[in-house]
C-alpha beads as a LAMMPS data file, in Angstrom:
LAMMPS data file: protein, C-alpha beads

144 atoms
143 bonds

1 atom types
1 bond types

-500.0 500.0 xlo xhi
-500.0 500.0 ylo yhi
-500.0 500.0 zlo zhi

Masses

1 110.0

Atoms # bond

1 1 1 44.012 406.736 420.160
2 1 1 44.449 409.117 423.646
3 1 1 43.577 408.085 427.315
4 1 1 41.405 409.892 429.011
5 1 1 42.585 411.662 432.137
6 1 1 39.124 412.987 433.428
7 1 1 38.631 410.290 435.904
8 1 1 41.956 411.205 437.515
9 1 1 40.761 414.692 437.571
10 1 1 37.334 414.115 439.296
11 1 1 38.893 411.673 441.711
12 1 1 41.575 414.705 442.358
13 1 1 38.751 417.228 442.273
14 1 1 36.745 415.050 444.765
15 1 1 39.501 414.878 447.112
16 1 1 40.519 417.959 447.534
17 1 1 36.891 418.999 448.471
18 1 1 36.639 416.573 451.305
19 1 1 39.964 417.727 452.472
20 1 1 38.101 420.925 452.793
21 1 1 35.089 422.197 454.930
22 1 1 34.759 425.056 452.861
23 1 1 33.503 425.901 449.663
24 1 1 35.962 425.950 447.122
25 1 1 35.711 427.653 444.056
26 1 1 36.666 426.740 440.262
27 1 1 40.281 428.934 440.462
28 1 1 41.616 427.080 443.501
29 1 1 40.929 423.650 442.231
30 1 1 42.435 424.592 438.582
31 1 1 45.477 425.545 440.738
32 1 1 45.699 422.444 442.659
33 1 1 44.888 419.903 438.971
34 1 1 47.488 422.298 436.999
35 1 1 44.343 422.896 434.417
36 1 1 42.125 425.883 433.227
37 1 1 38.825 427.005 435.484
38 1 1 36.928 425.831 432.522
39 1 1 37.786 422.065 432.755
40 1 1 37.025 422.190 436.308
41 1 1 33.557 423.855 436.092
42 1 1 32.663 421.162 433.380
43 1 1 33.371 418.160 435.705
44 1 1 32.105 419.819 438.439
45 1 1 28.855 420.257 436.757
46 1 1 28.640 416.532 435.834
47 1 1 29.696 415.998 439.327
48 1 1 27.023 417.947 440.794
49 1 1 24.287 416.308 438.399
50 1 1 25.196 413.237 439.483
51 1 1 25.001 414.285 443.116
52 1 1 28.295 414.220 443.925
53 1 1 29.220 417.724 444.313
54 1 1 26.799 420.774 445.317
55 1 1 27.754 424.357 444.335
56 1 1 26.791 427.623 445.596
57 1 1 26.912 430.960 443.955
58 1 1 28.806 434.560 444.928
59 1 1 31.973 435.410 445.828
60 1 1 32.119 432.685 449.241
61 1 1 30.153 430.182 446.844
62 1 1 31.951 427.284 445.279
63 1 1 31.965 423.402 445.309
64 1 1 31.921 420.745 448.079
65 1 1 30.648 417.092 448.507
66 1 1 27.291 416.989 448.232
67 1 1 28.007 413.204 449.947
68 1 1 29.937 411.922 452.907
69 1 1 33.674 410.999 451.015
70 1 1 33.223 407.809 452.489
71 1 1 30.052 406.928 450.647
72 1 1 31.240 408.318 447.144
73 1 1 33.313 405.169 445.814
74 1 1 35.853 405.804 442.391
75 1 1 33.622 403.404 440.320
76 1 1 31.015 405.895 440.812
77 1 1 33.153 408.506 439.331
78 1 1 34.452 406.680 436.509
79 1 1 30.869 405.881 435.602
80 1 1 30.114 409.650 435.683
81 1 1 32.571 411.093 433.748
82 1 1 33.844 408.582 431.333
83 1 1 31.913 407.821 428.342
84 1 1 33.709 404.556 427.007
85 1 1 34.275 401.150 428.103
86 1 1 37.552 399.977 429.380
87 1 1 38.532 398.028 425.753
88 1 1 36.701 398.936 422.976
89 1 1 36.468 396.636 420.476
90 1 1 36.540 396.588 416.331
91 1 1 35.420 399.918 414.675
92 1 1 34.315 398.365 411.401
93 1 1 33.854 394.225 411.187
94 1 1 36.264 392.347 410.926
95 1 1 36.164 389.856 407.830
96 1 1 33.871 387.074 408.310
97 1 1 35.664 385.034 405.736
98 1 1 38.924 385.041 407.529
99 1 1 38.625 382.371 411.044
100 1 1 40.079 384.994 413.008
101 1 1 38.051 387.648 411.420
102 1 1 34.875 385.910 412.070
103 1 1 35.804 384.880 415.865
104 1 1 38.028 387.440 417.073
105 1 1 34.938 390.279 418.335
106 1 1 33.253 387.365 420.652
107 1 1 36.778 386.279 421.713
108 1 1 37.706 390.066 422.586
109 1 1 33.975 390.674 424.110
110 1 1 35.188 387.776 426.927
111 1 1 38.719 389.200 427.480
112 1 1 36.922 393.057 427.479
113 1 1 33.959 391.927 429.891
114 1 1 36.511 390.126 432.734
115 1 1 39.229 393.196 432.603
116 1 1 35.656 395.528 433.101
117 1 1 34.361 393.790 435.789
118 1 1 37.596 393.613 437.782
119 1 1 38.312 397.191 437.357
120 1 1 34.582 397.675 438.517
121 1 1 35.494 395.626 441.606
122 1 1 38.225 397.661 442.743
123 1 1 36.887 400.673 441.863
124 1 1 34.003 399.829 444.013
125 1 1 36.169 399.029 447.020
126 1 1 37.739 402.348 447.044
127 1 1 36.490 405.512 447.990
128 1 1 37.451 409.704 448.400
129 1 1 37.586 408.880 451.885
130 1 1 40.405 406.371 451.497
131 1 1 41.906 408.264 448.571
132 1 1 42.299 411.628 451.056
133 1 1 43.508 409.310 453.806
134 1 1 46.565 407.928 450.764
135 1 1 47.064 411.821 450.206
136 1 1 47.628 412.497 453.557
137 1 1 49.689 409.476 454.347
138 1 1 52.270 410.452 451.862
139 1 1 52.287 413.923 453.049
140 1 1 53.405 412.860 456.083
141 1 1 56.179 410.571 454.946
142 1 1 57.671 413.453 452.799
143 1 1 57.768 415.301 455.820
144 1 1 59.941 413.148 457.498

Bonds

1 1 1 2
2 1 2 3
3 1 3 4
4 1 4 5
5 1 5 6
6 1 6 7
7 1 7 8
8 1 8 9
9 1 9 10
10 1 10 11
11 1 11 12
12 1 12 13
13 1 13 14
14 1 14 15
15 1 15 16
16 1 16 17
17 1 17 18
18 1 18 19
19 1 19 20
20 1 20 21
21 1 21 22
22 1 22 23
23 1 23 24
24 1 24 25
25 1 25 26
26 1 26 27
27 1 27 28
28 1 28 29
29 1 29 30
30 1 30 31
31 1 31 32
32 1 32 33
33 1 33 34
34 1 34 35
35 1 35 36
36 1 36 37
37 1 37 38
38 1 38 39
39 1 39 40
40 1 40 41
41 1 41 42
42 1 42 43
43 1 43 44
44 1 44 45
45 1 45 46
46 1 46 47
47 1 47 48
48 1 48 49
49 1 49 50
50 1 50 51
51 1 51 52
52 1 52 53
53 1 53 54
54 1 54 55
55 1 55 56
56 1 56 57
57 1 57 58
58 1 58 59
59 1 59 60
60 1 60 61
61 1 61 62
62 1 62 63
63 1 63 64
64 1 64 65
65 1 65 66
66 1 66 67
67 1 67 68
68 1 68 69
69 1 69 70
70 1 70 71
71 1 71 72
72 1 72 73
73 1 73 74
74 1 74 75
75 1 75 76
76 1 76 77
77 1 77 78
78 1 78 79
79 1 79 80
80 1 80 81
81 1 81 82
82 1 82 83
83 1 83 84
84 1 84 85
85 1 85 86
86 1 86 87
87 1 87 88
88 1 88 89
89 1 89 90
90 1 90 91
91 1 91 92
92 1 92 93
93 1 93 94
94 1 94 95
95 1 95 96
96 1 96 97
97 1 97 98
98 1 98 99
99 1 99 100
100 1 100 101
101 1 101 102
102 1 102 103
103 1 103 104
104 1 104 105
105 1 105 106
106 1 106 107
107 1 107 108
108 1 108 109
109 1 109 110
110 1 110 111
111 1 111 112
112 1 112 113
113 1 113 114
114 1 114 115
115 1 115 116
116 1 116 117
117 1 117 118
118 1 118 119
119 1 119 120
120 1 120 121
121 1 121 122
122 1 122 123
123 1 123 124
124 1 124 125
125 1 125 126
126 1 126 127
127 1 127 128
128 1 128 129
129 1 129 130
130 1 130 131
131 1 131 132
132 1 132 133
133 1 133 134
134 1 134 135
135 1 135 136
136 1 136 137
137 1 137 138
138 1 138 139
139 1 139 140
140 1 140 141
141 1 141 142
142 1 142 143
143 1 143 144
């Protein structure tokens, strides 16, 4: 089983747009996420279908918000470019001869369904606005 990290690299693509006021293109923002172009146009796109991001064409074209950062929250995101819940459940059913077989998918559905809706909670609290404003606050204590 592998983690996903394309959450962590919309929210990183996100932010470093609203850090900019200019269009940045695909190469820069590889740079800055330590990935290929590729990756990046791919999010981007589902970014920009979503409304998140808008992108222009030519050689000063590129990506920016398509949204005030501070109206873009991170549960947005996640719900954009991740495709499965937070804990997925049973592949195949568990053996409904067996107590714990028969039980355990309605016990793991309650568990699944509170962790969900608490990371939906915070997510929803927190936007790029605040997430640029954390980058830049630890910029500035490194500095010092």
């Amino acid at each position: 089983m592998s983690t996903s990290s394309r959450f962590a690299v919309a929210v990183h693509i996100l932010t470093l747009l609203a850090s900019s006021a200019e269009p940045l293109p695909s190469s820069l923002i590889a740079g800055s996420v330590g990935t290929n172009p590729a990756l990046i146009r791919r999010l981007v796109g589902q970014l920009a279908e979503a409304g998140l991001v808008a992108t222009t064409m030519g050689s000063t074209g590129g990506a920016t918000l398509a949204r005030p950062a501070a109206s873009i929250t991170l549960l947005e995101v996640f719900r954009v470019v991740e495709t499965t819940a937070l804990i997925a459940l049973h592949q195949s059913a568990p053996n409904p001869a067996c107590l714990v077989g028969r039980e355990i998918t309605g016990a793991l559905r309650k568990v699944a369904d509170r962790a969900q809706a608490a990371m939906d909670e915070t997510l929803a609290g927190i936007t790029i606005a605040s997430m640029l404003a954390d980058v830049e606050r630890g910029s500035q204590r490194r500095k010092r």
